[in-house]
C-alpha positions in Angstrom: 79.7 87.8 74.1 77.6 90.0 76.6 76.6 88.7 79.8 73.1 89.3 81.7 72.2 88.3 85.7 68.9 86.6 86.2 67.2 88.8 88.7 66.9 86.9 92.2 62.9 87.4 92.6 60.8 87.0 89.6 57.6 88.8 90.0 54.4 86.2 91.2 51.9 87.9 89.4 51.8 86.2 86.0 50.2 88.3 83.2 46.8 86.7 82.5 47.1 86.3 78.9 50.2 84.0 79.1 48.7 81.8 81.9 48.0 78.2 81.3 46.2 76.5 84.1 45.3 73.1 82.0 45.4 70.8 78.9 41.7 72.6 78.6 43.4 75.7 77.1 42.1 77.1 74.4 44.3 79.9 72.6 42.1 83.0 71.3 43.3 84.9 68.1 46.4 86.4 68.2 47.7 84.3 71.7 51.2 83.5 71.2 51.1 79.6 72.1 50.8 77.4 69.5 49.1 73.9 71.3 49.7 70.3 70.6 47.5 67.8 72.0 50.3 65.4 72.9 52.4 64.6 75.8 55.3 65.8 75.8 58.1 63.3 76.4 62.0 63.9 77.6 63.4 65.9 75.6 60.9 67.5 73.6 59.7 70.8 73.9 57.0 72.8 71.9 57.7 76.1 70.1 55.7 78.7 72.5 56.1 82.5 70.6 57.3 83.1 67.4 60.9 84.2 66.1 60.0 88.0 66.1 58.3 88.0 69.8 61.3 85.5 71.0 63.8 88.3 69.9 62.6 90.8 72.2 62.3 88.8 75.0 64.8 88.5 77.8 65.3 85.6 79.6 63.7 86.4 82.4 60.9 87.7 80.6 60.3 84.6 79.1 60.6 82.8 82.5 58.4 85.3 84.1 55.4 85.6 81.4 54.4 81.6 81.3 53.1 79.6 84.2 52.3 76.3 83.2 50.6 73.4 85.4 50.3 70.8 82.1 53.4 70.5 79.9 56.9 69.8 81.3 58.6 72.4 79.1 56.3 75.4 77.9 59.0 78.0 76.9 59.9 76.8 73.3 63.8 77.9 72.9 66.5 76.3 71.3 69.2 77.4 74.1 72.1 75.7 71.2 71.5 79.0 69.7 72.0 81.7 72.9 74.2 83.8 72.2 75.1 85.4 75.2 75.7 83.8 78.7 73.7 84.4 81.7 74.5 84.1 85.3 72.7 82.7 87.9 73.3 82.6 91.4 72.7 79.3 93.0 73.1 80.3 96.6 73.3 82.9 99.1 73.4 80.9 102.4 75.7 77.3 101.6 73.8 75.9 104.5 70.3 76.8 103.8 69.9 77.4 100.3 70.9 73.9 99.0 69.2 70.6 100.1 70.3 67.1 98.5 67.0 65.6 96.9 67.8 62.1 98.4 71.2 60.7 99.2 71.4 57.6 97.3 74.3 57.0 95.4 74.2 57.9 91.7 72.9 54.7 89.2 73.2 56.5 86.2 74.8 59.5 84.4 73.2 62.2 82.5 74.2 61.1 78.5 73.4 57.8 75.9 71.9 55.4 77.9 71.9 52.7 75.4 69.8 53.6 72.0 68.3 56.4 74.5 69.7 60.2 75.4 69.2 60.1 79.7 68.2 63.5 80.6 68.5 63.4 83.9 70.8 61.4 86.9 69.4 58.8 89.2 70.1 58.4 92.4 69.1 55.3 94.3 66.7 54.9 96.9 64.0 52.6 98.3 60.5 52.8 98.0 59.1 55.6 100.6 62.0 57.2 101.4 61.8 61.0 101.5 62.3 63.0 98.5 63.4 67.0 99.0 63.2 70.0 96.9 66.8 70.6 96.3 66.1 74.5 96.0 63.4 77.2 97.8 61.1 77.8 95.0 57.3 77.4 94.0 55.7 73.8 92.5 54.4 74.1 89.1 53.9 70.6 88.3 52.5 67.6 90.0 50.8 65.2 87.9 51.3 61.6 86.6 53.0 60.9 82.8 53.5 57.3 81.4 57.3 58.1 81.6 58.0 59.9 84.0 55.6 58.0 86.7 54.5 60.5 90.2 56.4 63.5 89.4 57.0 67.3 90.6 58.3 70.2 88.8 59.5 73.3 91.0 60.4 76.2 89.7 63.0 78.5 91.3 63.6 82.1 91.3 67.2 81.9 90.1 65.6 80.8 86.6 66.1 77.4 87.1 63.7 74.2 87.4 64.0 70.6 89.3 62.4 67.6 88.3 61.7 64.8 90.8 60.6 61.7 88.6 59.5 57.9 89.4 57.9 58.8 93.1 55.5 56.4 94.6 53.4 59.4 96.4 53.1 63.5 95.5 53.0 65.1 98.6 52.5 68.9 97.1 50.6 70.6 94.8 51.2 73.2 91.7 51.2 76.4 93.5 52.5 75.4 96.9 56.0 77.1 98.3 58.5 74.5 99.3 61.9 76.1 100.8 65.3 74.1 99.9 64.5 70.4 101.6 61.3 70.5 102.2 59.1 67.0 101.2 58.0 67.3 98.1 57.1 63.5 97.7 58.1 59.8 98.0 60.4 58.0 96.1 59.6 54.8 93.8 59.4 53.1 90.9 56.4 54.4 89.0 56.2 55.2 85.2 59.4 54.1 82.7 61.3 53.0 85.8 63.2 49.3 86.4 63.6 49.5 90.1 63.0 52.2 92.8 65.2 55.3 92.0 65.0 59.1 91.8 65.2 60.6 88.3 66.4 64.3 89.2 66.5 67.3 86.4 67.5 70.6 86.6 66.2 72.7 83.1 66.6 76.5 82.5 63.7 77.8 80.4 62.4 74.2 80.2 65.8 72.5 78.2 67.8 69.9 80.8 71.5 70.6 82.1 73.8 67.7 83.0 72.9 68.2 86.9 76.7 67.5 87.4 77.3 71.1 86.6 75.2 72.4 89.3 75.8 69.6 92.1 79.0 67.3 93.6 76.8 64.4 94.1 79.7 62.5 96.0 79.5 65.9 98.5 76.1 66.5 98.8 76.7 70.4 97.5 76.7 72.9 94.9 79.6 73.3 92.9 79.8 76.9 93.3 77.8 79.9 93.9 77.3 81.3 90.2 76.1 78.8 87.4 76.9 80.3 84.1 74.2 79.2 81.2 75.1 79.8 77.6 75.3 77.8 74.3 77.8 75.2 75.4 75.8 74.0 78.3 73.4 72.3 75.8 76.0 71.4 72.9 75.0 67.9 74.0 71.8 68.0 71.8 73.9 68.1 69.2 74.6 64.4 69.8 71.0 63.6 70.6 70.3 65.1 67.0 72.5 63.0 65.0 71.4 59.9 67.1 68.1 60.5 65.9 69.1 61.1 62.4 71.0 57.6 62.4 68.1 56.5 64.0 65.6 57.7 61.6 67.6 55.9 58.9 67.4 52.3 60.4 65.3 49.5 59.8 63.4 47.5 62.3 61.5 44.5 62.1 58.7 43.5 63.8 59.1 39.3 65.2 56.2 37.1 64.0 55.3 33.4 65.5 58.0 31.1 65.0 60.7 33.2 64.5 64.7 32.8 65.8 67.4 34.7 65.1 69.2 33.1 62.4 66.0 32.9 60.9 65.6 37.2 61.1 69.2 37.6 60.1 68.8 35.2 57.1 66.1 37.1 56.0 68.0 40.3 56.4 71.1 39.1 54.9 73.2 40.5 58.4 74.9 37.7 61.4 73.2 36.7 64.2 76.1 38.1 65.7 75.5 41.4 64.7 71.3 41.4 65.1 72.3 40.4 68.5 74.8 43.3 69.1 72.7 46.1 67.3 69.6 45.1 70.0 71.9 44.3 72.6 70.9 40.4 73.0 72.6 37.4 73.3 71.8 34.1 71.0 70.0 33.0 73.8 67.6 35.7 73.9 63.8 34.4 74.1 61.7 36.1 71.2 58.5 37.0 71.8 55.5 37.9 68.7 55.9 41.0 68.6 59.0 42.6 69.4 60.8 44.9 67.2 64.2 43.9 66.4 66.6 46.4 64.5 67.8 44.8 61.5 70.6 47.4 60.4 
C-alpha cells in the first residue's frame, strides 16, 4: 500500500474551467461535471469526472481543481475503493491550529440513528451561542438546505472540510478566510433539527469521517498530529448500503381516516406488537391521516 502527504497550501487560484460559482451552471461540451438539478442530501454525493480522468488525478488535484459555492459534496469519489492511504497533518501549533466548534457536550454519535445513518456528531448548545471554525481555512459554503437548516462549509488546506449545521444566524460568507476559532455563525435549531444543537462534519474530498477520529470531544483536542485517510476510514458505508438495500425491500403503508393499529396489522397479517416495534411506537401511539407506517 503506498502512501502520499497532502501538501499543506493548496494553490487559491482555481482553474476556470472547473469553477462552479452557482446552481446556474451550465456545463459546455466536453466539461467534466455531469449536473443534477437536486439537492443533495447527507450522504449523497454526485459523480463529478469520469473513471478515466478520476485515475489520473491525485488527491490533491482533485481537491484543488473544484470550488464549489452550491452542492455540499462536488468531488464524486467513492473513497471505499482508495487504495492507498494519505496523510494529513492536522496541526502544527496544538494551541493555535485547533479551536473546539462549541463546547457542549456530545447528544449524539456519528452511526444508525434509528432507521437513519447520522453523519455527523452533535454537540449541544443553546440558541445564540457562538459557533467557531474548528480549523484555519477558507468558507465555501453558506447557504440554507431543508435539512441541514443555516449552515457553513470551510474548507481547509490540509484536504479536509467542516460542516457547521442547524445555526440560527451565518455570520460569513463563501470566500471569506476564517483562522481556527473564528465565528463563523450562531448556533440553533433550524432545518431537520429537534432542539438547538450543533451538527459538526468533517469530509475529505466531500465523503464524512466519524469526527471521533480527528477530535477527543471529552478534551477539547485533536487526537494526534497526522490523520491517516484510506479505505477503512469509510468501511462504514458499507453498513449504510445494506441498510438501504433492506430498506428498499420493505413495505410501508400509508394511514387513512379511521385507522388503529390492530386494524393496520390485521390488514397486514403482522402483531400490533411488531408494527409498533418496526416504527418504533407504542399501542398508545396517536395516528394521524397520513403517516406512513412500515408494515414489514
Amino acid at each position: 500500500m503506498t502512501c502520499n502527504v497532502f501538501p499543506q497550501n493548496p494553490p487559491d487560484t482555481i482553474p476556470p474551467f472547473l469553477v462552479m460559482e452557482s446552481d446556474e451552471y451550465f456545463p459546455e461540451e466536453g466539461d467534466p461535471f455531469i449536473e443534477e438539478d437536486h439537492e443533495y442530501e447527507e450522504g449523497e454525493f454526485v459523480q463529478q469526472f469520469d473513471a478515466a480522468t478520476l485515475s489520473k488525478m491525485t488527491p490533491f488535484e482533485i481537491y484543488s481543481a473544484i470550488w464549489d459555492t452550491a452542492r455540499i459534496n462536488p468531488y464524486g469519489l467513492d473513497m471505499k475503493l482508495k487504495n492507498d492511504t494519505t496523510l494529513l497533518t492536522l496541526w502544527r501549533n496544538p494551541n493555535a491550529d485547533y479551536s473546539h466548534p462549541t463546547c457542549g457536550d456530545v447528544t449524539s454519535e456519528f452511526g444508525m440513528r434509528g432507521h437513519r445513518y447520522h453523519y455527523g456528531i452533535d454537540l449541544d448548545l443553546e440558541t445564540g451561542d457562538a459557533v467557531l471554525s474548528a480549523f484555519e481555512g477558507t468558507v465555501r459554503i453558506a447557504k440554507y438546505s431543508p435539512s441541514y437548516g443555516y449552515y457553513v462549509i470551510v474548507r481547509h488546506p490540509n484536504g479536509l472540510e467542516t460542516l457547521y449545521a442547524h445555526l440560527s444566524r451565518i455570520l460569513v460568507k463563501s470566500g471569506d478566510k476564517v483562522k481556527a476559532g473564528d465565528l463563523v455563525g450562531l448556533g440553533g435549531n433550524t432545518g431537520r433539527s429537534r432542539g438547538s444543537h450543533l451538527h459538526f462534519e468533517i469530509r475529505f474530498l466531500g465523503q464524512q469521517i466519524d469526527p471521533r477520529q480527528v477530535i477527543a470531544f471529552e478534551n477539547y483536542s485533536c487526537k494526534s498530529q497526522l490523520l491517516p485517510i484510506c479505505s477503512s476510514t469509510f468501511q462504514y458505508q458499507h453498513v449504510v448500503s445494506e441498510h438501504k438495500a433492506k430498506a428498499g425491500n420493505s413495505k410501508y403503508y400509508r394511514v387513512k381516516k379511521g385507522d388503529t393499529l390492530s386494524k393496520i396489522a390485521r390488514k397486514h397479517n403482522i402483531s400490533v406488537k411488531k408494527l409498533c416495534k418496526l416504527n418504533k411506537i407504542s399501542t398508545r401511539t396517536k395516528l394521524s391521516a397520513g403517516r406512513k407506517l412500515r408494515v414489514n
